[in-house]
Backbone as a chain_set.jsonl record, in Angstrom:
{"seq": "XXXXXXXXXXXXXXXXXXXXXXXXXXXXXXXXXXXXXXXXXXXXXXXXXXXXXXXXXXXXXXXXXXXXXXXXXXXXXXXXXXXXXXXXXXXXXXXXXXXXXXXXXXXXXXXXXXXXXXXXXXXXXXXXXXXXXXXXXXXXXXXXXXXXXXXXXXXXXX", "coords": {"N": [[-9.137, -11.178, 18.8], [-6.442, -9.422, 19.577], [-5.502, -6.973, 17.703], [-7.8, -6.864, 16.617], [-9.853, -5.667, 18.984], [-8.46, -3.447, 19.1], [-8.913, -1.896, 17.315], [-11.232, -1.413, 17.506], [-10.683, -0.234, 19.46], [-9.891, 2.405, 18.259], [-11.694, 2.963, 16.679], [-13.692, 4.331, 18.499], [-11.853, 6.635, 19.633], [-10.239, 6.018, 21.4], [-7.209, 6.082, 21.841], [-4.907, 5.567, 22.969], [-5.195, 2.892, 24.828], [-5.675, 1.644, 22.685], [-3.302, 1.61, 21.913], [-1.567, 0.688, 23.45], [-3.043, -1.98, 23.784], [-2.077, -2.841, 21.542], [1.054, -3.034, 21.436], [1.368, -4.776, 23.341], [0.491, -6.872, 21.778], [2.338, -6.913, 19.666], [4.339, -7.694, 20.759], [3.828, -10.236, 21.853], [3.967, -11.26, 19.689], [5.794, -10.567, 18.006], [6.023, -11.046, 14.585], [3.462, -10.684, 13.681], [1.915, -9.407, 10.932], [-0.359, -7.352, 10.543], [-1.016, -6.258, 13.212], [1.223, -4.471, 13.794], [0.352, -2.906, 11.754], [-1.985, -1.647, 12.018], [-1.397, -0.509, 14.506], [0.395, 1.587, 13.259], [-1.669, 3.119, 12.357], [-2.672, 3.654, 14.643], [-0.845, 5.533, 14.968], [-0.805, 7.508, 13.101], [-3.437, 8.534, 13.658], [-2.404, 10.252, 16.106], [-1.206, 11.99, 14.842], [1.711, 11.198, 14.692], [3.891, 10.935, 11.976], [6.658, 9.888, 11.655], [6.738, 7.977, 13.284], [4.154, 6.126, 12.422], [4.634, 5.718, 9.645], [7.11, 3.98, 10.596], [5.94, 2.243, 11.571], [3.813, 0.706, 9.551], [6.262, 0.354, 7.603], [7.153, -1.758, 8.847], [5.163, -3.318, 9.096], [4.783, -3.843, 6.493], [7.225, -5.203, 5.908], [7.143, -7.727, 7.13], [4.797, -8.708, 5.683], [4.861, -8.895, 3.104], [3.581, -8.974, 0.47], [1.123, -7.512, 1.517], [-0.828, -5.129, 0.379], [-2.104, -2.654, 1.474], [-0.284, -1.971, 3.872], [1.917, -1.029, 2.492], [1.031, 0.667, 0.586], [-0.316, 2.444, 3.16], [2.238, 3.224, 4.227], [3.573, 4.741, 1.605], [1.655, 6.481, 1.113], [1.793, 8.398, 4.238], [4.925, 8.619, 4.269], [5.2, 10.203, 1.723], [3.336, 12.449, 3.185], [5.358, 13.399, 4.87], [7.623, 14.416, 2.937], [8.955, 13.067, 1.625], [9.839, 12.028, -0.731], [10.647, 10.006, -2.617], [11.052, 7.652, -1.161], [8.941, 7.884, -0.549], [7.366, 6.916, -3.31], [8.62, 4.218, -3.974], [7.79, 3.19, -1.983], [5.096, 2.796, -3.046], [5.819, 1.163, -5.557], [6.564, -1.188, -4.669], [4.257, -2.112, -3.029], [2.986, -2.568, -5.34], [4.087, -4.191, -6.921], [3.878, -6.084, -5.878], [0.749, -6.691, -6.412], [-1.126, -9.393, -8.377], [-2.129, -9.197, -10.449], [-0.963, -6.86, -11.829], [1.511, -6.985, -14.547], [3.34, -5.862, -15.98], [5.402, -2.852, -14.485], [6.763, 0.139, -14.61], [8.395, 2.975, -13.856], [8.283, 6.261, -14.82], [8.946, 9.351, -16.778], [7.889, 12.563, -16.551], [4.948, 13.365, -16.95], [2.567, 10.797, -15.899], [3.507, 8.994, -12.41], [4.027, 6.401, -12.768], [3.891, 3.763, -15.051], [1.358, 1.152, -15.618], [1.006, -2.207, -16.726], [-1.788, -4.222, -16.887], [-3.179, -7.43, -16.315], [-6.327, -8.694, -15.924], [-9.569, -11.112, -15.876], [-12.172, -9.294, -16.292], [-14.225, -6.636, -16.58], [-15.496, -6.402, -13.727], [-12.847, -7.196, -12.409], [-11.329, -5.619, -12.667], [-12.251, -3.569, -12.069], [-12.423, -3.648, -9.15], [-9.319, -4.481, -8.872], [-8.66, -1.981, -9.57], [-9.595, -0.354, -7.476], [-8.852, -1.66, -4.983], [-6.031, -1.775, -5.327], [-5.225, 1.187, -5.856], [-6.839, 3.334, -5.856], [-7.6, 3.004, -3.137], [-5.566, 3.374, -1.702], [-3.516, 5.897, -0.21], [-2.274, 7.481, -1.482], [-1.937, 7.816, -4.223], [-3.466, 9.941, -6.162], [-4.189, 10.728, -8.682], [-5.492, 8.491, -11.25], [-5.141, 7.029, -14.439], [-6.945, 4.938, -17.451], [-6.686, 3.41, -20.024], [-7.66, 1.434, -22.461], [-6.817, -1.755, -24.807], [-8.034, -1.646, -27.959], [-6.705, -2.886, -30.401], [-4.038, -5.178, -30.96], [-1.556, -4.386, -32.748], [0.93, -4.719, -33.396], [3.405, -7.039, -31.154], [6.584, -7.914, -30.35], [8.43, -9.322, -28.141], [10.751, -9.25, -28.421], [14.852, -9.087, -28.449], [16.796, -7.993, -31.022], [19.631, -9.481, -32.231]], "CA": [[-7.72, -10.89, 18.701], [-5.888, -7.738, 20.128], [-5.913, -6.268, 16.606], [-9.688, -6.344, 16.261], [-10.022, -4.623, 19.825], [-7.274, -1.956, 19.185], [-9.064, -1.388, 16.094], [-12.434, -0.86, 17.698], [-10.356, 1.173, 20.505], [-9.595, 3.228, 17.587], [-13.021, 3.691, 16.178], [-14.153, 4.734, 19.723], [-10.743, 7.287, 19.881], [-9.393, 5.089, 22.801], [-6.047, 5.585, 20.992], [-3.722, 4.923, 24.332], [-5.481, 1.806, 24.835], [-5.627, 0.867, 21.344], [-1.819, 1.505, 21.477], [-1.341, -0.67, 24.545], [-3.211, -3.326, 23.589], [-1.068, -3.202, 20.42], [2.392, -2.861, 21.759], [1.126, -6.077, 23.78], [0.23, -8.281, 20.971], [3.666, -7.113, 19.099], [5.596, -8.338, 21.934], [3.551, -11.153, 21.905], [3.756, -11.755, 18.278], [6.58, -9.816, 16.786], [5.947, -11.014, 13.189], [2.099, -9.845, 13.121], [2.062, -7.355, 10.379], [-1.461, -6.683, 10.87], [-0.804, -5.364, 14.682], [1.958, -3.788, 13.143], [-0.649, -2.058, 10.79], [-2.462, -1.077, 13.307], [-0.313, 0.536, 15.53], [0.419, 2.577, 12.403], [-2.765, 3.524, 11.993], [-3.149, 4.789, 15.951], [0.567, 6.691, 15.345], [-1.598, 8.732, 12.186], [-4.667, 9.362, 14.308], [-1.864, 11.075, 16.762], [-0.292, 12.842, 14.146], [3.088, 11.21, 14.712], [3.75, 10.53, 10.72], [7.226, 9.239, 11.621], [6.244, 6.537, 14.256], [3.308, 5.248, 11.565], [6.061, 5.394, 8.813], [8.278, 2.873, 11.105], [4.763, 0.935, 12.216], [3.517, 0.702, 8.317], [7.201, -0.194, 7.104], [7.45, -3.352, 9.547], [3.988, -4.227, 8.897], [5.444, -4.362, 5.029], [8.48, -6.053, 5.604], [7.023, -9.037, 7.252], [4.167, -9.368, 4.76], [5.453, -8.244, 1.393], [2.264, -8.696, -0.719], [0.277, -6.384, 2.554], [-0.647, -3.483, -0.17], [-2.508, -1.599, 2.538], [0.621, -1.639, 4.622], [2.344, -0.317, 1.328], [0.155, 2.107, 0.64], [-0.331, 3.355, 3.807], [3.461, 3.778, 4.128], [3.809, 5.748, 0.809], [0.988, 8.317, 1.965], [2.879, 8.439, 5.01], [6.022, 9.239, 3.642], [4.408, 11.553, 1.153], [3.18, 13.859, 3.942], [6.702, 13.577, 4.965], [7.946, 15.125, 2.232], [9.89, 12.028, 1.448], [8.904, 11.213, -2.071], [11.827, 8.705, -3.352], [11.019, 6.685, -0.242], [6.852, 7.426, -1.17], [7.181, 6.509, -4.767], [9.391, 2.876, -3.554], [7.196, 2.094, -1.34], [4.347, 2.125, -3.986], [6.336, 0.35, -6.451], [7.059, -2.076, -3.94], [3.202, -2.313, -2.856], [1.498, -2.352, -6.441], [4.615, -5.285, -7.62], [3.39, -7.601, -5.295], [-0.579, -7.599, -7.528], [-0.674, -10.137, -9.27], [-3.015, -8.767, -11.868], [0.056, -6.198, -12.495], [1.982, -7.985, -15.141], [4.517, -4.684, -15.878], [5.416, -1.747, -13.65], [7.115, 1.136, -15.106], [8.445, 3.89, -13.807], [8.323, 7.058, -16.349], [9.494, 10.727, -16.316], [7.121, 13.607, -17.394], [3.861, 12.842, -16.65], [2.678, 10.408, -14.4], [5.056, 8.372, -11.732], [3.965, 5.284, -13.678], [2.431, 3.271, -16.276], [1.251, -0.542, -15.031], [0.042, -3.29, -17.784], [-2.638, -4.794, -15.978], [-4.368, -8.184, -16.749], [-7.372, -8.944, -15.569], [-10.487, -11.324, -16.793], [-13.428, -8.899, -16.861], [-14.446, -5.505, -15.874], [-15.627, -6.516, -12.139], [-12.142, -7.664, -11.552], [-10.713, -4.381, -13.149], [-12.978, -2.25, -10.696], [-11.614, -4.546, -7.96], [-8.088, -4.097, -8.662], [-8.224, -0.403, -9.553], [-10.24, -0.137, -6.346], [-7.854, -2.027, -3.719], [-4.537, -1.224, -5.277], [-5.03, 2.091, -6.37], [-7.623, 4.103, -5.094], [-8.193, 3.064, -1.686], [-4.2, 3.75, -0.975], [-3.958, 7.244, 0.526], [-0.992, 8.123, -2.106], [-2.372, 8.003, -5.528], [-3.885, 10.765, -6.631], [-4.758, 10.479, -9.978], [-5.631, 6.797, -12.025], [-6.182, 7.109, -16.116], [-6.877, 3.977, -18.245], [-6.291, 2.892, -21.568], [-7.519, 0.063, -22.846], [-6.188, -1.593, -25.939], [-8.861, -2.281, -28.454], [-6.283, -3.366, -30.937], [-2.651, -5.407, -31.007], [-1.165, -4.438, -34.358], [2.492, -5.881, -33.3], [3.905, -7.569, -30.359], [7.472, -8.715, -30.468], [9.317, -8.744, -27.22], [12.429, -10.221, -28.762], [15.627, -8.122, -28.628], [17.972, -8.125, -31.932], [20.653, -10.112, -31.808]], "C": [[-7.45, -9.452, 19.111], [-6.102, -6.738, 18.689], [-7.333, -5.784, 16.277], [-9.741, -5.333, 17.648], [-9.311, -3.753, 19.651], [-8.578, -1.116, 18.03], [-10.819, -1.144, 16.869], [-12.372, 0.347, 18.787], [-10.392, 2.255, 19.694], [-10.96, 3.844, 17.302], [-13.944, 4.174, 17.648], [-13.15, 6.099, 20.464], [-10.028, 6.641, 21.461], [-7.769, 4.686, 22.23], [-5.181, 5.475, 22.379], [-4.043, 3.563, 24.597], [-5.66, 0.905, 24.189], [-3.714, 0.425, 21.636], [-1.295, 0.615, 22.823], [-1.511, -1.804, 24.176], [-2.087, -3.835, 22.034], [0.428, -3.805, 20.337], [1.851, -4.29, 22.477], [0.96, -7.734, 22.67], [1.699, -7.948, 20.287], [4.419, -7.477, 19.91], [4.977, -9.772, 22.022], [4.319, -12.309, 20.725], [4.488, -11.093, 17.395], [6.276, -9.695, 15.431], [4.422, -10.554, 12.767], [2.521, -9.045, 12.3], [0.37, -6.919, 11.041], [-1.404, -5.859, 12.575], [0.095, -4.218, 14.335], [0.952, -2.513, 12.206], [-1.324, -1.187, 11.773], [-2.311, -0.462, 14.396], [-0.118, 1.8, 14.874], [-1.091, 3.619, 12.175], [-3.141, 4.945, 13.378], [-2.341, 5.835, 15.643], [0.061, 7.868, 14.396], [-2.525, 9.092, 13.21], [-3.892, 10.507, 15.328], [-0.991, 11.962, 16.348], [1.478, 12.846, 14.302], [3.628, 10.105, 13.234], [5.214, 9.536, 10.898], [7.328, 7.797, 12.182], [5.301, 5.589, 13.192], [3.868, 4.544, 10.895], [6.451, 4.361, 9.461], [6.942, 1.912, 11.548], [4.319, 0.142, 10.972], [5.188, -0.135, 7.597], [7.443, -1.827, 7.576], [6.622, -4.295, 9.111], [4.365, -5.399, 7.146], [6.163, -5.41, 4.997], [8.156, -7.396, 5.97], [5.739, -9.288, 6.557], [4.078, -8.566, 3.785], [3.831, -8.32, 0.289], [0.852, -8.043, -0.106], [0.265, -5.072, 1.39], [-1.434, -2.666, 0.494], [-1.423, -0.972, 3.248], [1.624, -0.549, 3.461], [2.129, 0.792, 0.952], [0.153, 3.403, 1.425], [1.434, 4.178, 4.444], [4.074, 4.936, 3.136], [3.127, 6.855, 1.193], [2.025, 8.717, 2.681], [3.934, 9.369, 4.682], [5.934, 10.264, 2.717], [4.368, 12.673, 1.93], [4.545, 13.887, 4.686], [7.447, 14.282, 4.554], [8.989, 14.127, 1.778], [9.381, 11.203, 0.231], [9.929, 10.127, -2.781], [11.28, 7.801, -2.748], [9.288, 6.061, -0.527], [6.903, 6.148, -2.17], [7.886, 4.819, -4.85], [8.455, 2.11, -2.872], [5.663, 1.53, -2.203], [4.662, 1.128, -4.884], [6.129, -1.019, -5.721], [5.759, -3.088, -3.671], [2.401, -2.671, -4.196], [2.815, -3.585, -6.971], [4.226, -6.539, -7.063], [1.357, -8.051, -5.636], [-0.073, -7.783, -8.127], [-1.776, -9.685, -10.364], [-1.966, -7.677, -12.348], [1.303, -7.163, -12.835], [3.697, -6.862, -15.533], [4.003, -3.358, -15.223], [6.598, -0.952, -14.485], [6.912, 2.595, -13.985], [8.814, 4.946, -14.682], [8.779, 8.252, -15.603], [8.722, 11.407, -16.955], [5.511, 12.857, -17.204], [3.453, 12.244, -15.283], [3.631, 9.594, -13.557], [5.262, 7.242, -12.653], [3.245, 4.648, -13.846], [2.471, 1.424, -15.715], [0.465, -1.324, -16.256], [-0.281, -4.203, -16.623], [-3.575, -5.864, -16.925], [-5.208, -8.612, -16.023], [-8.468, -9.528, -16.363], [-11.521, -10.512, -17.179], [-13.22, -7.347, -15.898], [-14.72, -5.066, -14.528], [-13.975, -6.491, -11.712], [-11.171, -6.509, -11.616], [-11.304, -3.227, -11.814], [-12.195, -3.015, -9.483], [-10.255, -4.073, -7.549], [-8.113, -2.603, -8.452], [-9.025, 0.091, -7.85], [-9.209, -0.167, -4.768], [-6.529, -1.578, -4.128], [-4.293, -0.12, -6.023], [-5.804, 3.386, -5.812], [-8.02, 4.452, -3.816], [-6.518, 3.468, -0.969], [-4.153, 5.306, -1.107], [-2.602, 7.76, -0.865], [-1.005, 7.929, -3.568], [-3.887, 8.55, -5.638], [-4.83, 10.941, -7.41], [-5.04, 9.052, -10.697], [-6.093, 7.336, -13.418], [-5.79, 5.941, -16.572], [-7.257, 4.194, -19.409], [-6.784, 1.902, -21.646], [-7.132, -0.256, -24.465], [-7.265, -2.508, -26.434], [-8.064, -2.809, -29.547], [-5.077, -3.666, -30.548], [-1.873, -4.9, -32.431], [0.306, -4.889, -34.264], [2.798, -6.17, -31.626], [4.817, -8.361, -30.563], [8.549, -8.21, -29.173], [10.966, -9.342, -27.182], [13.566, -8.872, -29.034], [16.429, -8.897, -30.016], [19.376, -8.529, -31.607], [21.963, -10.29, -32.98]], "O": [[-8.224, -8.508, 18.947], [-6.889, -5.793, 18.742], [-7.795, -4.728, 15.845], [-9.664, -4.133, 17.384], [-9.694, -2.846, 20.39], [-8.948, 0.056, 18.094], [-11.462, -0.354, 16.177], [-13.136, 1.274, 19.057], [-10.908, 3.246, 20.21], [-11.292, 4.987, 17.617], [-15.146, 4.309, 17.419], [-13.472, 6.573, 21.554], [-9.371, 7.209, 22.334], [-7.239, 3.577, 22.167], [-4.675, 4.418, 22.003], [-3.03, 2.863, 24.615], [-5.8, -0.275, 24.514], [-3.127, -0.655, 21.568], [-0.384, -0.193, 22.643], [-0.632, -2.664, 24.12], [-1.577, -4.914, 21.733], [0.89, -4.656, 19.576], [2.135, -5.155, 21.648], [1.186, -8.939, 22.779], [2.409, -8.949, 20.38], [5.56, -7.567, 19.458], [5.829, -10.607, 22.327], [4.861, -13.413, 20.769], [4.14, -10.932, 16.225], [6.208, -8.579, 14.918], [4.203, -10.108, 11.641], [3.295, -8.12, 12.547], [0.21, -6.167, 12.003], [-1.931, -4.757, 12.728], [-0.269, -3.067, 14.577], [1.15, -1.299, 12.256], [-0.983, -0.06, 12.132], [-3.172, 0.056, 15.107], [-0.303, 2.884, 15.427], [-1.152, 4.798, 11.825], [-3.51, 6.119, 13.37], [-2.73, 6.982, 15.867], [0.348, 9.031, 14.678], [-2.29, 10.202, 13.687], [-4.477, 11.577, 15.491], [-0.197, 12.607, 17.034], [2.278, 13.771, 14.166], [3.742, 8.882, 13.315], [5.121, 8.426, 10.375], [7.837, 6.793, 11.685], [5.611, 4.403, 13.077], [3.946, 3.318, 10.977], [6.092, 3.38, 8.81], [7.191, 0.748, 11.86], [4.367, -1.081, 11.109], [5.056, -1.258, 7.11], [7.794, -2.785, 6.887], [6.832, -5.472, 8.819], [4.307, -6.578, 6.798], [5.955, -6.402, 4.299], [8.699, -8.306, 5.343], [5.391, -10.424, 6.878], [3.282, -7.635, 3.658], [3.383, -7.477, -0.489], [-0.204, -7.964, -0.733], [1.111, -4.179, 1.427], [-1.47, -1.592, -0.107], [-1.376, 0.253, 3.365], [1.923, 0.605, 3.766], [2.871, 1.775, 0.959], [0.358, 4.576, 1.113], [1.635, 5.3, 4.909], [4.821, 5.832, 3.53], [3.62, 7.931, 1.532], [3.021, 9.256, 2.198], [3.888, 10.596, 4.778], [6.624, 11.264, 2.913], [5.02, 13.692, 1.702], [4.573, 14.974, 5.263], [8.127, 14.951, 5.331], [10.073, 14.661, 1.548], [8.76, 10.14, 0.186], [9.426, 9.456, -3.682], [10.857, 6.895, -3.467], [8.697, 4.986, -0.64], [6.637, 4.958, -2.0], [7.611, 4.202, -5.879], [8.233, 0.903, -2.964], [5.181, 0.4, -2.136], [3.858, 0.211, -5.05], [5.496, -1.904, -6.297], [5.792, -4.303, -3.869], [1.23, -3.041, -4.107], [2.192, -4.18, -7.852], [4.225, -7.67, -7.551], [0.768, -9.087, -5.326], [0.918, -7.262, -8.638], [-1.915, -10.558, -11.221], [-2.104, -7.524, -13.562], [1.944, -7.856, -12.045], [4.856, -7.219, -15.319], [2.88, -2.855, -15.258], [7.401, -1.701, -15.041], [5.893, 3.09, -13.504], [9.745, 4.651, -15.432], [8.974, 8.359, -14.393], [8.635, 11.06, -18.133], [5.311, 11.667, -17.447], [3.674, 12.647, -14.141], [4.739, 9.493, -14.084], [6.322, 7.036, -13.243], [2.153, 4.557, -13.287], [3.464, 0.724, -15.515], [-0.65, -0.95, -16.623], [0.434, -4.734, -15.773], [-4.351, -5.564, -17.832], [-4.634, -9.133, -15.067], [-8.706, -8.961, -17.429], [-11.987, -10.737, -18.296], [-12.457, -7.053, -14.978], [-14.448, -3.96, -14.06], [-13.706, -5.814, -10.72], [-10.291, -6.386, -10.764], [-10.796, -2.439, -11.017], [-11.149, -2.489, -9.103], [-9.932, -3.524, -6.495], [-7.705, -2.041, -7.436], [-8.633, 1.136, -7.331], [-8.939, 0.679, -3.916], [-5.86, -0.982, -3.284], [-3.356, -0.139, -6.821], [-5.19, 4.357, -5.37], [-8.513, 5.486, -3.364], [-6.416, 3.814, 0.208], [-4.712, 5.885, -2.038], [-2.196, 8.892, -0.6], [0.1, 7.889, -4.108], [-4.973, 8.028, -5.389], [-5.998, 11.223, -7.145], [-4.131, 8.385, -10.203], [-7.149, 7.946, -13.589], [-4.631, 5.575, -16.375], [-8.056, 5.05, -19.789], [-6.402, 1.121, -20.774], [-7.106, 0.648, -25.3], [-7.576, -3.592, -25.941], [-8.858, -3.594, -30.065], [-4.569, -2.826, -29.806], [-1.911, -5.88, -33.175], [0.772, -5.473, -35.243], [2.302, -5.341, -30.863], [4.509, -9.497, -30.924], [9.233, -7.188, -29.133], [11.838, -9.666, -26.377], [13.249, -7.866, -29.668], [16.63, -10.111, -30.064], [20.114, -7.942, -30.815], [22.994, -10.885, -32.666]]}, "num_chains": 1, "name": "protein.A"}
């Protein structure tokens, strides 16, 4: 597929020919995100953060649960200096795991707090791995775990 060769143009710095063959399969294939991704990817290696931004955003929009594309859009926008747009597009990227059950955004501290279920500790390294660490725009990660419930009532007063 054009994506795999762009992407080996890339790892070879053949970024004009990566970005050819790219711009070829998106005309082919408009809705690719992954070409889409990938395009983004050449427009960082050329240091054009806004072009990635708009390559990374598309990639998003046509596959919404893409948290690479997510990710790499918040970095992105980050070194932008565009942190509303950053901090959205994470939200946006970390609501579509499904091992994140609540998302929270907070004030004072960090951007925000995620209740995360997961069956076991592999799948915990996993998640915290792919949707947290490996995205260029989180920083920091601290966990909690809860060795006790002592109440749970998510009922409002009526």
């Amino acid at each position: 597929s054009s994506a795999v060769i762009s992407a080996a143009l890339i790892g070879v710095n053949d970024l004009a020919s990566a970005a050819r063959d790219l711009d070829e399969a998106i005309a082919t294939a408009p809705d690719w995100a992954a070409a889409r991704f990938e395009r983004g990817k050449v427009w960082l290696r050329l240091d054009n953060m806004e072009e990635a931004a708009r390559s990374f955003q598309a990639a998003a929009e046509r596959l919404p649960a893409f948290g690479g594309a997510w990710g790499n859009l918040g970095a992105t926008l980050g070194e932008l200096d565009r942190t509303a747009e950053a901090l959205a597009a994470f939200e946006s990227g970390i609501s579509a795991e499904v091992a994140v059950q609540q998302c929270y955004r907070v004030a004072s501290g960090p951007d925000f707090v995620l209740v995360v279920y997961v069956p076991d500790m592999n799948a915990y390294h996993a998640f915290v791995h792919r949707a947290l660490t490996a995205a260029g725009n989180v920083r920091n990660v601290r966990s909690f775990f809860s060795v006790k419930r002592s109440k749970f009532a998510p009922v409002l007063p009526v």
